[in-house]
C-alpha atoms as an extended CHARMM CRD file, in Angstrom:
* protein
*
       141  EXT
         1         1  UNK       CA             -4.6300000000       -9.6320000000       20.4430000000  PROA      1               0.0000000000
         2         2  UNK       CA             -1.5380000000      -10.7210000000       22.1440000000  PROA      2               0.0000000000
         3         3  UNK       CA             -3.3610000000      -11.7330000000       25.2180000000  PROA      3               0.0000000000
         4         4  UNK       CA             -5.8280000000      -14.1530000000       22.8990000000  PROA      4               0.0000000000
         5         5  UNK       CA             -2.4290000000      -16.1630000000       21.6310000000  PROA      5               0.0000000000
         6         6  UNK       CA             -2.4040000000      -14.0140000000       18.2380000000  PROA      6               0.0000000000
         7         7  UNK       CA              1.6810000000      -14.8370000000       16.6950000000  PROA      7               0.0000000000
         8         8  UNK       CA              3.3670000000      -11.4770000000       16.3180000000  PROA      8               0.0000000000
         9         9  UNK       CA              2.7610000000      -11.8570000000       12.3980000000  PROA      9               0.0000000000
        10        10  UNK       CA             -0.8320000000      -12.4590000000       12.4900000000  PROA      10              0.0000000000
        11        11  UNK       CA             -1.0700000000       -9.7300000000       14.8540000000  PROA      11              0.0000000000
        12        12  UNK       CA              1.1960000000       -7.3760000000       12.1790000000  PROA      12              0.0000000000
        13        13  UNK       CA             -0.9960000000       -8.9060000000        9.2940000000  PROA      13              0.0000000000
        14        14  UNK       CA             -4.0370000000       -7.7570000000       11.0440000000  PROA      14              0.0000000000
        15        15  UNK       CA             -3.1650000000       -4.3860000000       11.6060000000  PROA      15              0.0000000000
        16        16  UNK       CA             -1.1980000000       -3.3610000000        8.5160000000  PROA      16              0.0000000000
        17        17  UNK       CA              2.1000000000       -2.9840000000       10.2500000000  PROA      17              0.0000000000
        18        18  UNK       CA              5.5620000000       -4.4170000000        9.8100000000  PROA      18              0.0000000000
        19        19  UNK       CA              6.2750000000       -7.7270000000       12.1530000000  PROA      19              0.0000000000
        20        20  UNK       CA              9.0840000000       -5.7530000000       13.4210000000  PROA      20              0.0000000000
        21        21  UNK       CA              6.9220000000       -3.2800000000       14.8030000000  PROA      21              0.0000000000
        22        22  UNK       CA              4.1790000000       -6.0790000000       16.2620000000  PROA      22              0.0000000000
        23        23  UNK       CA              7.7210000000       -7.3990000000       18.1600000000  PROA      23              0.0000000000
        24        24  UNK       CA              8.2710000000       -4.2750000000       19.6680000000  PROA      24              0.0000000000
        25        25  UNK       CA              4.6360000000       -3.5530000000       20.7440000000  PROA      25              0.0000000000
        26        26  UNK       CA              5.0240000000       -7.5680000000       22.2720000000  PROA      26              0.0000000000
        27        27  UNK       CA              8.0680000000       -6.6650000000       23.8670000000  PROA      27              0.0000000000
        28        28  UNK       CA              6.5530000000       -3.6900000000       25.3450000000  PROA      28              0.0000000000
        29        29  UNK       CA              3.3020000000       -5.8360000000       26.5130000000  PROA      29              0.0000000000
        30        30  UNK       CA              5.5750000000       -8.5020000000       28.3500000000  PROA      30              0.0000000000
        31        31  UNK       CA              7.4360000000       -6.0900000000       29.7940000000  PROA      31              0.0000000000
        32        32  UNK       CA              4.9820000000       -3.3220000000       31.1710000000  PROA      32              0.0000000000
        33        33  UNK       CA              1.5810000000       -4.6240000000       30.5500000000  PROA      33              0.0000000000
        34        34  UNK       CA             -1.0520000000       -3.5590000000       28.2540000000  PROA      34              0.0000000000
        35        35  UNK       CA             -1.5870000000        0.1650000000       29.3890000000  PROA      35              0.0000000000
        36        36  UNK       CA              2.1870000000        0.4540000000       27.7180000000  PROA      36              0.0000000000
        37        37  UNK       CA              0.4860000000        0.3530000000       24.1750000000  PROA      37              0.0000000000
        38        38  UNK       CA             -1.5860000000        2.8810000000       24.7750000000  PROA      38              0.0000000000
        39        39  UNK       CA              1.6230000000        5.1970000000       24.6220000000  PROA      39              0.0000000000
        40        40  UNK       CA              2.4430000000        3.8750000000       21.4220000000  PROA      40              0.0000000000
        41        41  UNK       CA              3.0820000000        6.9020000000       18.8450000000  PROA      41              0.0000000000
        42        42  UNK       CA              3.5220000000        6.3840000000       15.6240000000  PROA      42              0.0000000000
        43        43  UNK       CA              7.1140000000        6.1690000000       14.2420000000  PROA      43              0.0000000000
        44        44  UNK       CA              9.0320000000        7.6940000000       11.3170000000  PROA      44              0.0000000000
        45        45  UNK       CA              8.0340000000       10.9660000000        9.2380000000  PROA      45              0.0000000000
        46        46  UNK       CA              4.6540000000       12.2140000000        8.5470000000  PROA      46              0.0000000000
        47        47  UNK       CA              3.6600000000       11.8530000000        4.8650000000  PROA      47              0.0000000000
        48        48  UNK       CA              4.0540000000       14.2930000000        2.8540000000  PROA      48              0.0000000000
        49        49  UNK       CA              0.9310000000       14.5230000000        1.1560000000  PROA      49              0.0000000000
        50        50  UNK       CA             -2.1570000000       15.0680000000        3.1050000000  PROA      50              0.0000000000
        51        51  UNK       CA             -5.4230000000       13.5690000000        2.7660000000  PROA      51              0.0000000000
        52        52  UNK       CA             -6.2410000000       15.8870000000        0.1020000000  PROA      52              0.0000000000
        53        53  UNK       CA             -3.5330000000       14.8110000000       -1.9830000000  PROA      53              0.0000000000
        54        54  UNK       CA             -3.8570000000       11.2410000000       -1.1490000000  PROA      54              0.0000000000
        55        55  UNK       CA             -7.5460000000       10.7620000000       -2.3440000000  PROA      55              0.0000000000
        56        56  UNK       CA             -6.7580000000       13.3430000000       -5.6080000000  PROA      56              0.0000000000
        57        57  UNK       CA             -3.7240000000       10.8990000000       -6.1460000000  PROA      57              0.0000000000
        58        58  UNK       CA             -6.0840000000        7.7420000000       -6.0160000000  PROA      58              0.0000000000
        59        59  UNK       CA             -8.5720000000        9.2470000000       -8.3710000000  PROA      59              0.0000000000
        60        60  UNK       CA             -5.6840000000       10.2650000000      -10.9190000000  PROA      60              0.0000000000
        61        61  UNK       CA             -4.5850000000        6.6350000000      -11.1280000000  PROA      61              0.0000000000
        62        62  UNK       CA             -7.8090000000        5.4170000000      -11.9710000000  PROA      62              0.0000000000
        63        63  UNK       CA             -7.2860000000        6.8460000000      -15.3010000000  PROA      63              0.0000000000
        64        64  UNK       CA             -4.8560000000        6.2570000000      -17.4330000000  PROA      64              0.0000000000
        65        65  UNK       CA             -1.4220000000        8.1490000000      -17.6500000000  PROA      65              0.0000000000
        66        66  UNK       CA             -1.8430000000        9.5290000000      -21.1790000000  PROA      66              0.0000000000
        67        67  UNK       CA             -5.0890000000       11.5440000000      -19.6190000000  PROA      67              0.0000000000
        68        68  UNK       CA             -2.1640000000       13.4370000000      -17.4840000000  PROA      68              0.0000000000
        69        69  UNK       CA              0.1820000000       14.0560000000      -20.0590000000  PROA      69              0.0000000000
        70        70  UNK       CA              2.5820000000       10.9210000000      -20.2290000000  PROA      70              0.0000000000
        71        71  UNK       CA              3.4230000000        8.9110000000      -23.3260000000  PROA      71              0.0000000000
        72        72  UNK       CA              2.3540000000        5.6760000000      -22.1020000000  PROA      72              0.0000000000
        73        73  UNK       CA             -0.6000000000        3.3110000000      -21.7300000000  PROA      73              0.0000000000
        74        74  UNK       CA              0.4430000000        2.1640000000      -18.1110000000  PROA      74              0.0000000000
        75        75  UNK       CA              1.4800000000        3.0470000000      -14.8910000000  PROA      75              0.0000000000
        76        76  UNK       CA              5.3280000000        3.0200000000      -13.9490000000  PROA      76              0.0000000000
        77        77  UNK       CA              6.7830000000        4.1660000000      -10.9150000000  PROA      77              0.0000000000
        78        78  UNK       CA              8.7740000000        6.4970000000      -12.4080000000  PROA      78              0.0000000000
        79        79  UNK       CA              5.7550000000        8.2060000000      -14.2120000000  PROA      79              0.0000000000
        80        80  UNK       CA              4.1690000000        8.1560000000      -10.4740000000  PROA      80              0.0000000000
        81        81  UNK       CA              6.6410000000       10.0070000000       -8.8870000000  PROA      81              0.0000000000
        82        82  UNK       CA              6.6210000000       12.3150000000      -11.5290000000  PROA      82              0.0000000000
        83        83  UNK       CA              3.0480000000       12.8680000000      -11.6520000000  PROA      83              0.0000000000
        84        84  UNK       CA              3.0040000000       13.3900000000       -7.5470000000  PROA      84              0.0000000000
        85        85  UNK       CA              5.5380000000       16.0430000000       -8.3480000000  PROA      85              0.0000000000
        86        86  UNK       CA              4.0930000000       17.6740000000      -10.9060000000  PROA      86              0.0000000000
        87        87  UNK       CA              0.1070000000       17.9710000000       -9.1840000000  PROA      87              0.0000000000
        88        88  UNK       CA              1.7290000000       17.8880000000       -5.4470000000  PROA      88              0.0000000000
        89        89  UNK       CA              5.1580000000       19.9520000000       -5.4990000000  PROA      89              0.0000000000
        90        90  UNK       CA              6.5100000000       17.3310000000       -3.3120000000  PROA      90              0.0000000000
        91        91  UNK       CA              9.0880000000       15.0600000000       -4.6930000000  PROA      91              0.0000000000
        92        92  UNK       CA              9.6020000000       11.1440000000       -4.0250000000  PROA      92              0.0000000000
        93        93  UNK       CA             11.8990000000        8.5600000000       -5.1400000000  PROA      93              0.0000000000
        94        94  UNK       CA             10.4980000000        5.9130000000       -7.4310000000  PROA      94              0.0000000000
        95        95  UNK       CA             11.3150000000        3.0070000000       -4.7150000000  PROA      95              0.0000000000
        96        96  UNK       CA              9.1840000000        4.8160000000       -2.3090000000  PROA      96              0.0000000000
        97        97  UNK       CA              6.3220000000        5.8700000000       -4.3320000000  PROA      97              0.0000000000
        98        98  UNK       CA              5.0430000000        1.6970000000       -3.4450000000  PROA      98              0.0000000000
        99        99  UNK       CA              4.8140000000        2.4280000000       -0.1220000000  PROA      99              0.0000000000
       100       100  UNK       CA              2.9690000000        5.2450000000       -0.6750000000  PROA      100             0.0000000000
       101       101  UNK       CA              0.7440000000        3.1110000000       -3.1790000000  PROA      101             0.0000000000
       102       102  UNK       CA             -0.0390000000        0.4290000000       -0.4940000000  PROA      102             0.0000000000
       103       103  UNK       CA             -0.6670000000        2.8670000000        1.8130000000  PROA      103             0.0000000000
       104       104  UNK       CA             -3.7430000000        3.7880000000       -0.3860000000  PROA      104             0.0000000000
       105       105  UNK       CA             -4.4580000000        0.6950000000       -0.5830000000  PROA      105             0.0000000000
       106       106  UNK       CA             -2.9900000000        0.1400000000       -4.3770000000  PROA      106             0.0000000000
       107       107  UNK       CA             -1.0680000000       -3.3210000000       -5.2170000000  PROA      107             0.0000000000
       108       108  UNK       CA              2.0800000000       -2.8720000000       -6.6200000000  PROA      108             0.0000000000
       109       109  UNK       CA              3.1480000000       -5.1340000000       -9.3460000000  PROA      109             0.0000000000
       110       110  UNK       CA              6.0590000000       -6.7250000000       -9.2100000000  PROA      110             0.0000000000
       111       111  UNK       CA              8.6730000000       -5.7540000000      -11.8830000000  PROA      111             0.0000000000
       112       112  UNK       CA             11.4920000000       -7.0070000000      -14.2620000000  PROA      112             0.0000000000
       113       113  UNK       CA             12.3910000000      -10.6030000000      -13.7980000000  PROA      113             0.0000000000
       114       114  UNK       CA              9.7480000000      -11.1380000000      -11.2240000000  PROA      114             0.0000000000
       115       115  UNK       CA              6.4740000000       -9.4840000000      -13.1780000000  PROA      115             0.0000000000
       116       116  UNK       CA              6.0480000000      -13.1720000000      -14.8340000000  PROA      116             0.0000000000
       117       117  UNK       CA              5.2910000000      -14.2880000000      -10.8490000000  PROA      117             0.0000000000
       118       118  UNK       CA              2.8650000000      -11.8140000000      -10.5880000000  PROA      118             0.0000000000
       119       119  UNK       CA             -0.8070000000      -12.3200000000       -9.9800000000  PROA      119             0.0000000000
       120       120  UNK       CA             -2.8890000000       -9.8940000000      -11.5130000000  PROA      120             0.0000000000
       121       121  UNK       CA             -6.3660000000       -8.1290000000       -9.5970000000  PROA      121             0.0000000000
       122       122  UNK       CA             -9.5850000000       -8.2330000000      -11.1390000000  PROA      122             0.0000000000
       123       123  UNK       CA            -12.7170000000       -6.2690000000       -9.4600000000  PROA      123             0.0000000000
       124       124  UNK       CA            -15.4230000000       -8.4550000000      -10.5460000000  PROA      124             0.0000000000
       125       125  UNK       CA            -19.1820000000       -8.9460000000       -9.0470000000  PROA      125             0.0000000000
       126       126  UNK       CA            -20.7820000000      -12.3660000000       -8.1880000000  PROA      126             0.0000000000
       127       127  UNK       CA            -24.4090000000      -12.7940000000       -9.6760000000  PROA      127             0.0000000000
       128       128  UNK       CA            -26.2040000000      -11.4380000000       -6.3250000000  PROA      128             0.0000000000
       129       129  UNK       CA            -24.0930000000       -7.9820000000       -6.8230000000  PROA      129             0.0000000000
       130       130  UNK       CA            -21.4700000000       -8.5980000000       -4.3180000000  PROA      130             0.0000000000
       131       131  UNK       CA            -17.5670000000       -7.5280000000       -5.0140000000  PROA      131             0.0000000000
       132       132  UNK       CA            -15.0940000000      -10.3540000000       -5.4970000000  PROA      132             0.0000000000
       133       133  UNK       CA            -11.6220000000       -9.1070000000       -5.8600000000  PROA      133             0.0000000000
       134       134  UNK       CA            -10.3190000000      -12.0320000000       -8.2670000000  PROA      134             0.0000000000
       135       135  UNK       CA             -6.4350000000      -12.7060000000       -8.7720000000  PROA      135             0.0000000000
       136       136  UNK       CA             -4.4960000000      -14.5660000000      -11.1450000000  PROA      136             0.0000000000
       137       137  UNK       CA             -1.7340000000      -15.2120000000      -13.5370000000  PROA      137             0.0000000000
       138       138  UNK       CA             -1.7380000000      -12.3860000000      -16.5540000000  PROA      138             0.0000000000
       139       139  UNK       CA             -1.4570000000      -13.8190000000      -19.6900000000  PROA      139             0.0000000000
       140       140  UNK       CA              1.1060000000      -11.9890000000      -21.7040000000  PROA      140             0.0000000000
       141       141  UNK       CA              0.6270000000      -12.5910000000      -25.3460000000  PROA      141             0.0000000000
């Protein structure tokens, strides 16, 4: 992608990966070619969850949390930490349950002062059948 004059961010857009990370992997193509990407391990800790957990966690968050036992009509995440604690056995902080979230491919709300910037998703179909993901401002009333 480099070599086609994609800018580090595209390139880290693209891919799902931080820019910092496409700047490393464009330092390491300057510097010893394209063969040195090929090396390229992936960084930091393993989840903690497996795949298992992952897609059991997606399907639980379809629904809402009162079907698992919280007092509440939406998603916090607080109550998601919780809940990945209380099916999983594995514990994670509130801040980093949104990475998680992303990972499965979830959009995480902004909250407090900026959740009146926030667009909101809407699955909807187009009349041939086709899915539009549709975003805009919610309308608090």
């Amino acid at each position: 992608m480099f070599a086609c004059g994609c800018s580090r961010s595209a390139v880290a857009q693209r891919l799902g990966v931080s820019r910092s990370t496409a700047s490393r992997w464009f330092r390491l193509w300057v510097d010893e070619g394209a063969a040195s990407l090929c090396r390229w391990r992936r960084q930091g800790r393993r989840s903690r969850l497996d795949a298992s957990d992952q897609a059991a966690l997606h399907q639980d968050l379809a629904s809402p949390p009162r079907v698992h036992g919280f007092d509440q009509d939406r998603w916090t995440l607080a109550a998601i930490a919780c809940h990945v604690e209380k099916t999983t056995g594995h514990r994670y902080h509130r801040r980093h349950i949104g990475k998680l979230l992303r990972r499965l491919g979830w959009t995480v709300p902004p909250v407090g002062r900026f959740a009146s910037h926030a667009l909101r998703r809407v699955e909807a179909e187009d009349p041939e059948g086709n899915a539009l993901s549709l975003f805009g401002r919610p309308t608090f009333d």
